[in-house]
PAZAPA-4460 file (N, C-alpha, C; in steps of 0.05 Angstrom, whole numbers, plus 32768, in hexadecimal, padded with zeros to 4 digits):
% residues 312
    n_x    n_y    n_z   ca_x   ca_y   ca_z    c_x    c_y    c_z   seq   type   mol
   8011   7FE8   8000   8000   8000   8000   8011   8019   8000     1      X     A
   8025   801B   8014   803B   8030   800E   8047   8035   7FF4     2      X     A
   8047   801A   7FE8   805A   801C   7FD0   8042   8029   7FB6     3      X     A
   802F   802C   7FBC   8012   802B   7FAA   8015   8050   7FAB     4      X     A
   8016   804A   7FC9   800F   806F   7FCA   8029   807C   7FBE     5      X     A
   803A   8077   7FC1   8052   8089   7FB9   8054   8086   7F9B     6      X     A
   8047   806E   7F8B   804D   8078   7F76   8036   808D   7F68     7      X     A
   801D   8088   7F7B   800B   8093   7F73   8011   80B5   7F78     8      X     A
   8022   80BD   7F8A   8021   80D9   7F92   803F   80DD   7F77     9      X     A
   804D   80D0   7F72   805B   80DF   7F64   8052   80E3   7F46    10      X     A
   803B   80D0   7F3E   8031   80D2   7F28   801C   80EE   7F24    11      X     A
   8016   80ED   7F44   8006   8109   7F44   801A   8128   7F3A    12      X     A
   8035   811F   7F40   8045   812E   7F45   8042   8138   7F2A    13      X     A
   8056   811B   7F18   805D   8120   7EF7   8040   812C   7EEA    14      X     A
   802C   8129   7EEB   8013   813B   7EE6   8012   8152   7EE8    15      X     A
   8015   8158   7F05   800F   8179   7F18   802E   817C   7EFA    16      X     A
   8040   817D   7EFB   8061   8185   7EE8   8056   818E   7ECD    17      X     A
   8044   8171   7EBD   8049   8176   7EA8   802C   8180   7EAA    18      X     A
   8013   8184   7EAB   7FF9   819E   7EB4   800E   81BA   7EAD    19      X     A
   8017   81C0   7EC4   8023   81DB   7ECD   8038   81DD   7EB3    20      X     A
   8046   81C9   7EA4   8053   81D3   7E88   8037   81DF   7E70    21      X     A
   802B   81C4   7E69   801C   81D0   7E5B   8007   81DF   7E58    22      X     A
   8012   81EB   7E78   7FFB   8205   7E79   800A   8225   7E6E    23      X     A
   801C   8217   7E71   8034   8236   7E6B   8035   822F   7E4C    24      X     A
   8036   8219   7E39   803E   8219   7E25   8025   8222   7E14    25      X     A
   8010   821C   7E19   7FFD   8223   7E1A   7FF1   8247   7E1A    26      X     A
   7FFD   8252   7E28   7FF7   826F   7E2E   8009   8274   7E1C    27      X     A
   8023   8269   7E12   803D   8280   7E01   8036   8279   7DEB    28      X     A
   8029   825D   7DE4   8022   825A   7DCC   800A   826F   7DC5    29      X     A
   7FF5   8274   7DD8   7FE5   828E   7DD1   7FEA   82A1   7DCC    30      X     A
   8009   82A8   7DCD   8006   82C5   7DD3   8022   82C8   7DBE    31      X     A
   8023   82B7   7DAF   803B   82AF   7D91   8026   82B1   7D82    32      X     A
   8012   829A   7D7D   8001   829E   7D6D   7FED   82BA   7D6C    33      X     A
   7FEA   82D0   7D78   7FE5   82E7   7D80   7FEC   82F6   7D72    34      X     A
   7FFC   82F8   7D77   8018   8313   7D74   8027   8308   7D58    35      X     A
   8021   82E8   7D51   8033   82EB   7D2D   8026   8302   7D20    36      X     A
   8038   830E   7D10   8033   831E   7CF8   804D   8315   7CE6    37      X     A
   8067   830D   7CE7   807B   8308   7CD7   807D   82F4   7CD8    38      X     A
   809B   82F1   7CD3   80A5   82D0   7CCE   80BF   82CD   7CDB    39      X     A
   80C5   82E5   7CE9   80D7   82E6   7CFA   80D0   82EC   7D13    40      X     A
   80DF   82DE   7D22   80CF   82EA   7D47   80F4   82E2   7D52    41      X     A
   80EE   8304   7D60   80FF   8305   7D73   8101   8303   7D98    42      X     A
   810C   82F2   7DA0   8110   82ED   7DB4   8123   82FC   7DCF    43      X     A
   811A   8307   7DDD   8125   8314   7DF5   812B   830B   7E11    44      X     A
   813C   8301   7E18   8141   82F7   7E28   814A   82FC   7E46    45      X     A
   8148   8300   7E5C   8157   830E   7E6D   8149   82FB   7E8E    46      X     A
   815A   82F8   7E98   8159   82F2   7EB2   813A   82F3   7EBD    47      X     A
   813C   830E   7ECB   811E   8312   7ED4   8122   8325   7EEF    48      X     A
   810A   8329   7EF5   810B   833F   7F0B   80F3   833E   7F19    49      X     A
   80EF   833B   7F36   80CF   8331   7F41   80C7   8359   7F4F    50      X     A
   80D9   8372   7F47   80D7   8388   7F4D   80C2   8392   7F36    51      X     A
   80BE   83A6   7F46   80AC   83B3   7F2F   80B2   83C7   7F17    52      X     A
   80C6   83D9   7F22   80CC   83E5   7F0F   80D9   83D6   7EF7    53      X     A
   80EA   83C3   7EF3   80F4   83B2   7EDB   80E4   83A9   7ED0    54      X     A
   80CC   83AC   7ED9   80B6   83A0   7EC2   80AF   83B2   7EB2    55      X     A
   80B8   83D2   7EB0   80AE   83EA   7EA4   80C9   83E5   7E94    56      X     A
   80D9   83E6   7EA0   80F9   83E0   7E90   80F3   83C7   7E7F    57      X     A
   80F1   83AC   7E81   80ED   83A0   7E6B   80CF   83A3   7E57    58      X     A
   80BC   83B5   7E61   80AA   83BD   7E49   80B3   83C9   7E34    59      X     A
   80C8   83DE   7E3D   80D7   83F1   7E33   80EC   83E6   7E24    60      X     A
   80FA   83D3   7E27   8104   83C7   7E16   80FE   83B6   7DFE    61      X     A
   80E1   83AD   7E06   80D4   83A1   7DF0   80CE   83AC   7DE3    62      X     A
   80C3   83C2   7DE8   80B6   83DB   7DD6   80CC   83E3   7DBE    63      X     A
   80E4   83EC   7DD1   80F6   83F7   7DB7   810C   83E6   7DA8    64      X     A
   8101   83C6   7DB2   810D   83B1   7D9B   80F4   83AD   7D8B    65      X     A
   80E2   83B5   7D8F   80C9   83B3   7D79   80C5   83C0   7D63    66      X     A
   80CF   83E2   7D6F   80D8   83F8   7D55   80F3   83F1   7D4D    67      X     A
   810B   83ED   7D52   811E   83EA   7D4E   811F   83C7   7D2D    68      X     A
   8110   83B5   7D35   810A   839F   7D2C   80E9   839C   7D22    69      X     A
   80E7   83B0   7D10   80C5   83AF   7D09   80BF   8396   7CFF    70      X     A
   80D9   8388   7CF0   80C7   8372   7CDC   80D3   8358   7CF1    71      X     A
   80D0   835E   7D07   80D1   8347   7D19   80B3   8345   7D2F    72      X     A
   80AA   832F   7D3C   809E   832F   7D4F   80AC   8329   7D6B    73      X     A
   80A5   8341   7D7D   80B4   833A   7D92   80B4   832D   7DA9    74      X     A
   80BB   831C   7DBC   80AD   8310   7DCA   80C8   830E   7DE9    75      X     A
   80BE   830A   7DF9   80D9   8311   7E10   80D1   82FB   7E27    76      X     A
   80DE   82F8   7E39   80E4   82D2   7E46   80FC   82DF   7E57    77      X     A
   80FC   82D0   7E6C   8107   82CB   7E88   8118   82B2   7E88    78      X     A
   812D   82B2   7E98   8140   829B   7E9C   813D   828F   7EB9    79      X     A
   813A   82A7   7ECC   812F   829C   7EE3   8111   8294   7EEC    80      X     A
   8117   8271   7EF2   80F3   8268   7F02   80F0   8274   7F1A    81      X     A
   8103   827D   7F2A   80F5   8291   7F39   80EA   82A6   7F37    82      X     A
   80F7   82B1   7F23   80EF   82CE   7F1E   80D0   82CF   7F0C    83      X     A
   80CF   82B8   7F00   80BB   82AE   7EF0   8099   82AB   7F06    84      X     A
   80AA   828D   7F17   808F   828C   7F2D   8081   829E   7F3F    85      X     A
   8097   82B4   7F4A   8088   82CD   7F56   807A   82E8   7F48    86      X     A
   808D   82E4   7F2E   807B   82FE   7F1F   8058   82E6   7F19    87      X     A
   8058   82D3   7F1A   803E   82C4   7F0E   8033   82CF   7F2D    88      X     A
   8041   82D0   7F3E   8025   82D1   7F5D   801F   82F1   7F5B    89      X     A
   8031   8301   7F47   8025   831C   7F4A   8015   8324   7F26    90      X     A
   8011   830F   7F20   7FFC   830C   7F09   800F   831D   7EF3    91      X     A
   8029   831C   7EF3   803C   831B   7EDD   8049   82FF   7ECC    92      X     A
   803E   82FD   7EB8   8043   82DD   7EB2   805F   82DE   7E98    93      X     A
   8074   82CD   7EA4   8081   82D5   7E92   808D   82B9   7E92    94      X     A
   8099   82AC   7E72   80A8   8290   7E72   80BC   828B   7E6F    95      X     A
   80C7   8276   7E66   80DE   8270   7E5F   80E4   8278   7E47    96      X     A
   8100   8275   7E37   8108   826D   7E1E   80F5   825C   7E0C    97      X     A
   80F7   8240   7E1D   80F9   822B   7E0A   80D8   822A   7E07    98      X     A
   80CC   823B   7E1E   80A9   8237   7E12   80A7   8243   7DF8    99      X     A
   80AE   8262   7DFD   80B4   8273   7DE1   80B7   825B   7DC5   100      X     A
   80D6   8256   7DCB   80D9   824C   7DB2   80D0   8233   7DA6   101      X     A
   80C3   8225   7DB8   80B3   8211   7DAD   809D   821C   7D9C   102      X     A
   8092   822E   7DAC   807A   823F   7DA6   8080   824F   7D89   103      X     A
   8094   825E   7D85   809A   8269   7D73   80AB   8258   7D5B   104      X     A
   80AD   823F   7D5C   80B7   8226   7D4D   809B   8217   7D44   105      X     A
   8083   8219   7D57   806D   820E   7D47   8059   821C   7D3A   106      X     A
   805C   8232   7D3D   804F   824B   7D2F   8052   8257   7D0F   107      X     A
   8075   8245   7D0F   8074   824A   7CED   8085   8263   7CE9   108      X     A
   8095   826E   7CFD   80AA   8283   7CF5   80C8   8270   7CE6   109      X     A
   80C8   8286   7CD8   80E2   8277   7CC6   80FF   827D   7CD5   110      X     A
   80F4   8295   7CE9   811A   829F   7CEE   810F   82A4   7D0A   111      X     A
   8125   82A2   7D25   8122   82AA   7D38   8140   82B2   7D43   112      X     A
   813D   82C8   7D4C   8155   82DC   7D54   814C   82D4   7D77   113      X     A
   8162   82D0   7D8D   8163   82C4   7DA6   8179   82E2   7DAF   114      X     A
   816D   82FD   7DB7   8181   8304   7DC4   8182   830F   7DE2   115      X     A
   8195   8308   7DF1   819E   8303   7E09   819A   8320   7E18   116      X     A
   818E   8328   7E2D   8192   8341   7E32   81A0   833F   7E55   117      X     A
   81AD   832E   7E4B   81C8   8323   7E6B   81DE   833A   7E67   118      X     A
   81EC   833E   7E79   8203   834E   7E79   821B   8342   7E6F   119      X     A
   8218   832C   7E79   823A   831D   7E6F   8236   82FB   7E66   120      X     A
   8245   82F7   7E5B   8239   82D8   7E54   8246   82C4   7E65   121      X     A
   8232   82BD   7E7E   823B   82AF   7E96   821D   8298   7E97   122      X     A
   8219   8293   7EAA   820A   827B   7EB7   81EE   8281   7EA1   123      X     A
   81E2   8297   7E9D   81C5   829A   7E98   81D3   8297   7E79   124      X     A
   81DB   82A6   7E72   81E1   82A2   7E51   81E6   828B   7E47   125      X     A
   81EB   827B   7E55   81EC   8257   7E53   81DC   824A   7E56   126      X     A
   81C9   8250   7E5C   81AC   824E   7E60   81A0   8256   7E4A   127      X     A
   81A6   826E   7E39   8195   826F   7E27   81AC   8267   7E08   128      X     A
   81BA   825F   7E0B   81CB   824D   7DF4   81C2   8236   7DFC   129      X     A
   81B4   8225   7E0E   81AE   820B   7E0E   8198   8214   7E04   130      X     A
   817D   8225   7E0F   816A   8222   7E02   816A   821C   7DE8   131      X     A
   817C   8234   7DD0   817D   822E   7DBC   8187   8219   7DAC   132      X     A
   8194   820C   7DB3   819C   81EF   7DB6   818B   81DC   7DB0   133      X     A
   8177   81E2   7DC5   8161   81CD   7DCF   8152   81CF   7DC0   134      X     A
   8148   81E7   7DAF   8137   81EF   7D9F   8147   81E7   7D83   135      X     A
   8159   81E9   7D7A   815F   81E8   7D59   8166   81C5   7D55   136      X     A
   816B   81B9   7D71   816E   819B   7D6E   815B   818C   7D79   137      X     A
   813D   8196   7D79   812C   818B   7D8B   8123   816C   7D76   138      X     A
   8128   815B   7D93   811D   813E   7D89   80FD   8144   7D7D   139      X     A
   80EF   814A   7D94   80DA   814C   7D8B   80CA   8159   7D73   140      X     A
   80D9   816D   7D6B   80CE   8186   7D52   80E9   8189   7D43   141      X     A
   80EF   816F   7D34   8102   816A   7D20   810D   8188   7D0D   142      X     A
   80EC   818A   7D01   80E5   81A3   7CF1   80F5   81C0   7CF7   143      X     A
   80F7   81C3   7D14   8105   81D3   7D25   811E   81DD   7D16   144      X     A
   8131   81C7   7D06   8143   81C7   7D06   8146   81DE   7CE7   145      X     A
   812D   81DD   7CDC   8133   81F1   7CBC   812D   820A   7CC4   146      X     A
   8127   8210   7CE9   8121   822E   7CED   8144   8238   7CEB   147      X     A
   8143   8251   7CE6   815D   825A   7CE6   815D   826D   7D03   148      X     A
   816A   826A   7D0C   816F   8272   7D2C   818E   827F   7D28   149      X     A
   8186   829A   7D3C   81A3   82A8   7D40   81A2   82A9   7D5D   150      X     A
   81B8   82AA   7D66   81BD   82B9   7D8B   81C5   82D5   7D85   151      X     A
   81BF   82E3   7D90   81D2   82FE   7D98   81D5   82FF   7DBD   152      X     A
   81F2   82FB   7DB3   8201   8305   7DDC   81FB   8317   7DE9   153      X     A
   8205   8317   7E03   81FE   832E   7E18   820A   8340   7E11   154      X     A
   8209   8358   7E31   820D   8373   7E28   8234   836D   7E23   155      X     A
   823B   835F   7E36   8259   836A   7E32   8263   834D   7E28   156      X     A
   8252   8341   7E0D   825C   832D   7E04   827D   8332   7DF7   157      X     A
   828F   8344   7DEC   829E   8342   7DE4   82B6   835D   7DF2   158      X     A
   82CC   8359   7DEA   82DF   8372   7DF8   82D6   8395   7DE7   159      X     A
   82CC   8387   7DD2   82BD   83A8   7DC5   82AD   83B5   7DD5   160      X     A
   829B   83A0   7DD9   8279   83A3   7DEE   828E   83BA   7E07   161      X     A
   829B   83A9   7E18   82B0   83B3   7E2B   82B0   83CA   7E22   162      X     A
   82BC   83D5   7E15   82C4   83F0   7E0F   82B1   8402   7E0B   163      X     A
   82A0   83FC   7DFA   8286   840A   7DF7   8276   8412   7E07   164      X     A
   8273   83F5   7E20   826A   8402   7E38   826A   8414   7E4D   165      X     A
   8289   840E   7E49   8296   8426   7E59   829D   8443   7E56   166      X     A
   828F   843F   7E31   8294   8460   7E25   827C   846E   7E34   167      X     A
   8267   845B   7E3A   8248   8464   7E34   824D   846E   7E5B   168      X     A
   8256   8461   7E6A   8255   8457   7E85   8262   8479   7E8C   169      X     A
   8270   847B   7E80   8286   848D   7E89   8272   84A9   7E7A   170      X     A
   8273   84A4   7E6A   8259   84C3   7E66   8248   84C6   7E6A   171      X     A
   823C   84B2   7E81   8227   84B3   7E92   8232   84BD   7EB0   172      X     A
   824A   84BB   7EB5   8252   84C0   7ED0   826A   84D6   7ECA   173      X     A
   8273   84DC   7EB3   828B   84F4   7EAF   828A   850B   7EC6   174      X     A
   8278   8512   7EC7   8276   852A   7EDA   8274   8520   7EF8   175      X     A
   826A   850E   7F02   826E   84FF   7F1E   828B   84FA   7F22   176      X     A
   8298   84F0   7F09   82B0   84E6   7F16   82D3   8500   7F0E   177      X     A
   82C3   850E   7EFA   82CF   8524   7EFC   82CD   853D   7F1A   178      X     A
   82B8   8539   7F24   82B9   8546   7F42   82C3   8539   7F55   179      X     A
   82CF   8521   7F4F   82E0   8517   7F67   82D3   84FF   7F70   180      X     A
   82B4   84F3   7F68   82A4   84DB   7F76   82B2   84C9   7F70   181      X     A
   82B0   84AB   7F74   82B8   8496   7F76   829C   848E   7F68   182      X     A
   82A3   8478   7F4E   8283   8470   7F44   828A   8450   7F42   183      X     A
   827C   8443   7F51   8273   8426   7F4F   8264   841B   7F45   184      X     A
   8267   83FF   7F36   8256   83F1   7F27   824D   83D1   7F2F   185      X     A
   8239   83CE   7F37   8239   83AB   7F41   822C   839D   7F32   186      X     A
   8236   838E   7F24   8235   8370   7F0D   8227   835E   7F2B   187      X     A
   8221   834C   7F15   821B   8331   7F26   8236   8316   7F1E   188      X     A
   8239   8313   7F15   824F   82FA   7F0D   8246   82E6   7F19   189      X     A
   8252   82CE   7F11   8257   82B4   7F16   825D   82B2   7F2E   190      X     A
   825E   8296   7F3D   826A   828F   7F4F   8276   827B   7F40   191      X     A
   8299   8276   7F4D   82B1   8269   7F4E   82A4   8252   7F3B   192      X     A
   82AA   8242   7F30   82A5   822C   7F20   8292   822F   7F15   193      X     A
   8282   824A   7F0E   826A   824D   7F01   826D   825F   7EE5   194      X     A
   8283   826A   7EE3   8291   8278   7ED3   828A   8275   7EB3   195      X     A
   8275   826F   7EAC   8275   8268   7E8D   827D   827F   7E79   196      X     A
   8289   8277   7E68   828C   8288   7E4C   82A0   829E   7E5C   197      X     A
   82B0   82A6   7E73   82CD   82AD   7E7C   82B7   82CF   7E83   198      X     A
   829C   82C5   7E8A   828B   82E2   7E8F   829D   82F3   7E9B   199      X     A
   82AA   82E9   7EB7   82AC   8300   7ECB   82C2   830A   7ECD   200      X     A
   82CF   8309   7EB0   82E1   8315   7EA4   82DE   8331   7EA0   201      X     A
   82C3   832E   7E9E   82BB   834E   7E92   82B2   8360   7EA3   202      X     A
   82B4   8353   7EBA   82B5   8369   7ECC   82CD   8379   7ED6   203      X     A
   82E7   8363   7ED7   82FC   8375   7ED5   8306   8382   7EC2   204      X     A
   82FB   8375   7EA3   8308   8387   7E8B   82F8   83AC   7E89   205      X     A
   82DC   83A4   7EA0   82CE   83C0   7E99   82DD   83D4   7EA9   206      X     A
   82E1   83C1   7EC4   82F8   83DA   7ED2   8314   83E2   7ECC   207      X     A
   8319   83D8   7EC0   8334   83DF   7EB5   832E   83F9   7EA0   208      X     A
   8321   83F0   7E91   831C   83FC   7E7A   8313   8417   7E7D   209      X     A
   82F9   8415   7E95   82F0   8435   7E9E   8311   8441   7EAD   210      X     A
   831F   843C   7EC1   8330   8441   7ECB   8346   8449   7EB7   211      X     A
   8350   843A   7EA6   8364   8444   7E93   835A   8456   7E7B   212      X     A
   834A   8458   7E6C   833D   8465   7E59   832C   8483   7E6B   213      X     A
   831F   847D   7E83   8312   8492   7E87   831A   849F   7EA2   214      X     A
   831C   8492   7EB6   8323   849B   7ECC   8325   848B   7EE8   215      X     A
   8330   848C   7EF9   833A   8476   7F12   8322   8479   7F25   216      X     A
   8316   847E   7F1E   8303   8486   7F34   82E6   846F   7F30   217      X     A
   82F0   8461   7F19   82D1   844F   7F10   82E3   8433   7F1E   218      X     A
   82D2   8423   7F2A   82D0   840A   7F37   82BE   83F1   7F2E   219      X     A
   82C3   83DD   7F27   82AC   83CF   7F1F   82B5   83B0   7F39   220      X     A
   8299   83A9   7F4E   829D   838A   7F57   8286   8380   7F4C   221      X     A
   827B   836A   7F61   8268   8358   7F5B   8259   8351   7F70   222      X     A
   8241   833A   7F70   8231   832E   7F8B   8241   8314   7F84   223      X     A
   824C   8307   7F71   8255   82EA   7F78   8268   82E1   7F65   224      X     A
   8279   82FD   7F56   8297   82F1   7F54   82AA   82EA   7F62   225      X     A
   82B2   82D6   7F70   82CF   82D1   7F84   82E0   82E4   7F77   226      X     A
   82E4   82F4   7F90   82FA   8307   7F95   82FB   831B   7F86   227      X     A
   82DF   8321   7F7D   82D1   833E   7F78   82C0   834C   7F85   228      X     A
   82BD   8349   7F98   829C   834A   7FAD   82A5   8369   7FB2   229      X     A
   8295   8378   7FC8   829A   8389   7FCE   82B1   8391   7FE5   230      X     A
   82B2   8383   7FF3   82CE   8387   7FFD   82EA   8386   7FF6   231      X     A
   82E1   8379   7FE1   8300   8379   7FD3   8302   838F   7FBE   232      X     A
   82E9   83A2   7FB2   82EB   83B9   7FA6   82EF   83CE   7FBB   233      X     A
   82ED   83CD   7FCF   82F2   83E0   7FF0   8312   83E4   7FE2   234      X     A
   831C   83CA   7FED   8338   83C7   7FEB   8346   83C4   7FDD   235      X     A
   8345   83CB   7FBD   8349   83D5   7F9F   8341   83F8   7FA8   236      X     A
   832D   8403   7FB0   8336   8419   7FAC   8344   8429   7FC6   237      X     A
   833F   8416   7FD8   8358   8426   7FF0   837D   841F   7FE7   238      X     A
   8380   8411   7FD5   8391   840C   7FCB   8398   841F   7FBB   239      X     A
   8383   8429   7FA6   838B   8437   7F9A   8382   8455   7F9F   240      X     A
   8382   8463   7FB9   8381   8473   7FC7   8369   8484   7FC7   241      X     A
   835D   8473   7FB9   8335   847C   7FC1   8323   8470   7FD7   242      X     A
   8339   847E   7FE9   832B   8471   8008   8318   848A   8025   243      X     A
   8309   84A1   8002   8301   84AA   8012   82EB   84BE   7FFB   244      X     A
   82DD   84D0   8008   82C7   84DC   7FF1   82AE   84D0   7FF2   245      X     A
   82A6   84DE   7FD7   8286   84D1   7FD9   8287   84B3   7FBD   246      X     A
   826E   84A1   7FC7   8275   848F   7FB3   8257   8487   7FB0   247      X     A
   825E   8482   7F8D   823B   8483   7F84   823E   8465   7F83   248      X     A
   8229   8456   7F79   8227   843C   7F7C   820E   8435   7F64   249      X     A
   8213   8421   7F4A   8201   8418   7F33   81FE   8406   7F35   250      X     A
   81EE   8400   7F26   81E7   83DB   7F23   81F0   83D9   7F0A   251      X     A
   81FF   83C3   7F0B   820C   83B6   7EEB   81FB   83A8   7EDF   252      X     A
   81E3   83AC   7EE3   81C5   839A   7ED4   81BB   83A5   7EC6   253      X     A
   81AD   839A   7EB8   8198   83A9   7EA4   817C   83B7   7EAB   254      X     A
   817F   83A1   7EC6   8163   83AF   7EDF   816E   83B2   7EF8   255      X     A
   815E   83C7   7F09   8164   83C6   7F1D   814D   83B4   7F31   256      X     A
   815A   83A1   7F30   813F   838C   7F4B   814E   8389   7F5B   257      X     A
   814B   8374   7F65   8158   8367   7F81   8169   836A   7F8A   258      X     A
   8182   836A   7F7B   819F   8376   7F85   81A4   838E   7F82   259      X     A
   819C   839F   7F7A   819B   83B5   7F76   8192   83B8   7F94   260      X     A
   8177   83BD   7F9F   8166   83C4   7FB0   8177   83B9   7FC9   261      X     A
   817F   839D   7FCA   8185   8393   7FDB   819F   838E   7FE7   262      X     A
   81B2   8382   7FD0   81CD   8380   7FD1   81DD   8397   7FD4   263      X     A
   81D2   83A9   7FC3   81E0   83C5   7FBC   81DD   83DA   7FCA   264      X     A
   81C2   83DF   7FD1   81B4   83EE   7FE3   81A9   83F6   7FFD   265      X     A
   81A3   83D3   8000   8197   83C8   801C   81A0   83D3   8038   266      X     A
   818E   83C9   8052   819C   83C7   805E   81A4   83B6   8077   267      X     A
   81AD   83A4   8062   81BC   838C   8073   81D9   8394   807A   268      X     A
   81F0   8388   8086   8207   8389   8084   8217   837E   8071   269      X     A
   8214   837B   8060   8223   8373   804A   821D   8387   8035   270      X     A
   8209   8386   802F   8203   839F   801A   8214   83B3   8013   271      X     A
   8217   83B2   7FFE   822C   83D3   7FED   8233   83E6   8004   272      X     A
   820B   83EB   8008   8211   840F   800C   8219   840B   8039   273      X     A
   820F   83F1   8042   821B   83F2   805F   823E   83E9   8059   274      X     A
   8243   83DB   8049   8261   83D8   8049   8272   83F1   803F   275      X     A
   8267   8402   802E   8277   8417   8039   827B   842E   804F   276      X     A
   825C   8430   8054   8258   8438   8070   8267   8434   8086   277      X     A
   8266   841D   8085   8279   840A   809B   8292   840F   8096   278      X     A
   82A6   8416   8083   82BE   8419   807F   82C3   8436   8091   279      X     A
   82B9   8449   8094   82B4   8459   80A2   82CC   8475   808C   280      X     A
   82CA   846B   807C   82E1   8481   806A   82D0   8489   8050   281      X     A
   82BA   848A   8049   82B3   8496   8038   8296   84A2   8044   282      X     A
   8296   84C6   803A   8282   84DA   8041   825F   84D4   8033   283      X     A
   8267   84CD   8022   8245   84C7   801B   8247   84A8   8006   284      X     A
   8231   849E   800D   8227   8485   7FEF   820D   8484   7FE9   285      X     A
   8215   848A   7FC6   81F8   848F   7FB7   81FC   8483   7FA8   286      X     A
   81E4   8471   7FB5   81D6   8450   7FA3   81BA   8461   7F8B   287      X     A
   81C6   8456   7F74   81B7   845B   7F5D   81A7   8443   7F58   288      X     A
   818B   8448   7F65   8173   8429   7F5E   8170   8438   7F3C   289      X     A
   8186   8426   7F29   8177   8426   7F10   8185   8413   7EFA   290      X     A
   8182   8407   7EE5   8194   83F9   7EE3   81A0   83FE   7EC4   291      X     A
   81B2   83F3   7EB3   81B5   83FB   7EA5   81AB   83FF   7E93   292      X     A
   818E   83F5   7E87   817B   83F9   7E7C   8174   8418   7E76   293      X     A
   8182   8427   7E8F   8170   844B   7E96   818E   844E   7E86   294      X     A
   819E   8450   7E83   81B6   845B   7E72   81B4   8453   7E53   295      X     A
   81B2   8474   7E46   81B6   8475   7E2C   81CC   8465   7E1D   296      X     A
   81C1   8450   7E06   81D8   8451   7E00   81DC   843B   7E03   297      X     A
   81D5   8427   7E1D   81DA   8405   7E22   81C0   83F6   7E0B   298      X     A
   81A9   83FB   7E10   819E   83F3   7DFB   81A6   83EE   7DE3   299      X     A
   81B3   83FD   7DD9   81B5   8401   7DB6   81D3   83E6   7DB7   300      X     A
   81DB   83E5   7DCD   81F2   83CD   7DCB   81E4   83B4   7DC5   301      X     A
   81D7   83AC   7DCF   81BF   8395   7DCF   81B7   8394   7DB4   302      X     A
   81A6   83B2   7DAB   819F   83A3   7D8F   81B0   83A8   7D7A   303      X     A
   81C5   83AF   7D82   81DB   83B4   7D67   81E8   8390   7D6B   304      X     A
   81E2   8382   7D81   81EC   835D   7D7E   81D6   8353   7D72   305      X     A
   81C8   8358   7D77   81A8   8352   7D67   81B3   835A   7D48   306      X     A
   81B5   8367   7D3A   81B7   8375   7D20   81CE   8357   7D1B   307      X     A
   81E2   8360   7D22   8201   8352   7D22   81F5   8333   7D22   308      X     A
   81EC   832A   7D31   81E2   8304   7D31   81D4   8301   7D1B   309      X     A
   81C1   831A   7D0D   81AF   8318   7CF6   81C1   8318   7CDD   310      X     A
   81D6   8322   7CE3   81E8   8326   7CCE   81F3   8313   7CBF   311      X     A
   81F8   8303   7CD8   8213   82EA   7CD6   8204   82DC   7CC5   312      X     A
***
């Protein structure tokens, strides 16, 4: 009888699983079949955010990859199931990749553009190179395989991206750091053996780059690169004798949610703005809740890889 019930409860289980799939595939398929007007559909990709304001930030982004890409349909998807399951309890419904592109593989588009709106190509961007993967070799939808599919990379997919960002970064902050501020930037990165595609590379190539090209006063750490965190940007700039003044503080995201608010801002003891507090050597910290999305100029990097993947 034990052995009866347990298989009976896990069969309830694989049900309750596969219900709750084809209830989502179900809704994206409505809303592909909807919204076709071309034969191309473009795909937007990005993490996710359970804040509110990033939901005005990714409308906003959809919007001006819609003018930017008229003869595309646009459609945009989340990497995180968390970020997925709580925006559904605040009646924000948002899916995966691979619902999309099933969805947009049985609908009859001939071309689909997959681009990444990650910062660096680490853990999540590998996530959405398997999706596409999963989609152009799907056992199931053979057919799959005559769609023509592009990727376009994140923001600081290449050492150009690097540079560019930091042209844009620095003429957003020229005058802060020409008065003497200290301007900080917090990425998220990898953790230690999570490192895909050499991402959190680009967090030190951005600080170098602002530092040598524009001025010593720009800093870039992380929430979970080993031996980038915030204490170790403390002690990079008391090293390099910016161990005092006022110091602004960004989010290296494309939104500002959770780490932003929390990591960056908060106030716990670890946080950005109590860890420099706590150092007791710098006069003011001004946390900027916004993310790079509000800076002119990061956008157009995004769809100039979009253009570039359509190219290839």
């Amino acid at each position: 009888l034990m052995s009866f019930s347990v298989v009976s409860c896990s069969d309830d289980d694989d049900d309750s699983a596969q219900s709750k799939h084809d209830k989502k595939m179900e809704a994206v398929s409505a809303e592909v079949k909807a919204n076709k007007k071309h034969d191309i559909a473009l795909l937007l990709v990005t993490f996710g955010s359970t804040w509110d304001a990033p939901q005005e930030t990714f409308k906003g982004m959809k919007e001006q990859f819609a003018k930017k890409f008229s003869n595309m349909d646009v459609y945009f998807s989340f990497t995180s199931e968390i970020c997925m399951t709580r925006c559904a309890a605040k009646g924000w419904n948002y899916y995966a990749p691979s619902f999309y592109l099933e969805a947009i593989g049985l609908a009859g588009y001939k071309t689909v553009c997959v681009q990444s709106l990650h910062v660096i190509p680490g853990e999540e961007y590998l996530r959405v190179q398997n999706s596409v993967k999963d989609f152009h070799y799907s056992g199931d939808h053979p057919e799959f395989g005559d769609i023509k599919v592009y990727l376009a990379g994140p923001l600081l997919e290449s050492e150009d991206d690097v540079k560019e960002v930091a042209t844009i970064l620095h003429k957003n902050y020229k005058a802060k750091v020409d008065a003497g501020k200290i301007v900080t930037f917090m990425g998220h990165g990898n953790p230690e053996g999570w490192n895909y595609g050499n991402g959190n590379s680009r967090y030190t190539m951005l600080e170098e780059e602002l530092q040598k090209t524009y001025s010593s006063n720009y800093f870039v750490a992380t929430v979970d690169m080993e031996d980038n965190y915030v204490d170790n940007m403390i002690s990079r700039m008391q090293a390099a004798g910016k161990a005092s003044g006022d110091v602004i503080c960004h989010p290296l995201m494309s939104i500002a949610g959770d780490h932003a608010n929390n990591d960056m801002a908060g106030s716990d003891d670890d946080s950005w703005l109590s860890m420099f507090n706590a150092s007791g050597k710098f006069e003011k910290v001004d946390t900027q809740i916004s993310g790079l999305g509000s800076i002119q100029g990061i956008e157009e990097i995004y769809v100039a890889h979009t253009a570039d993947a359509m190219n290839q």
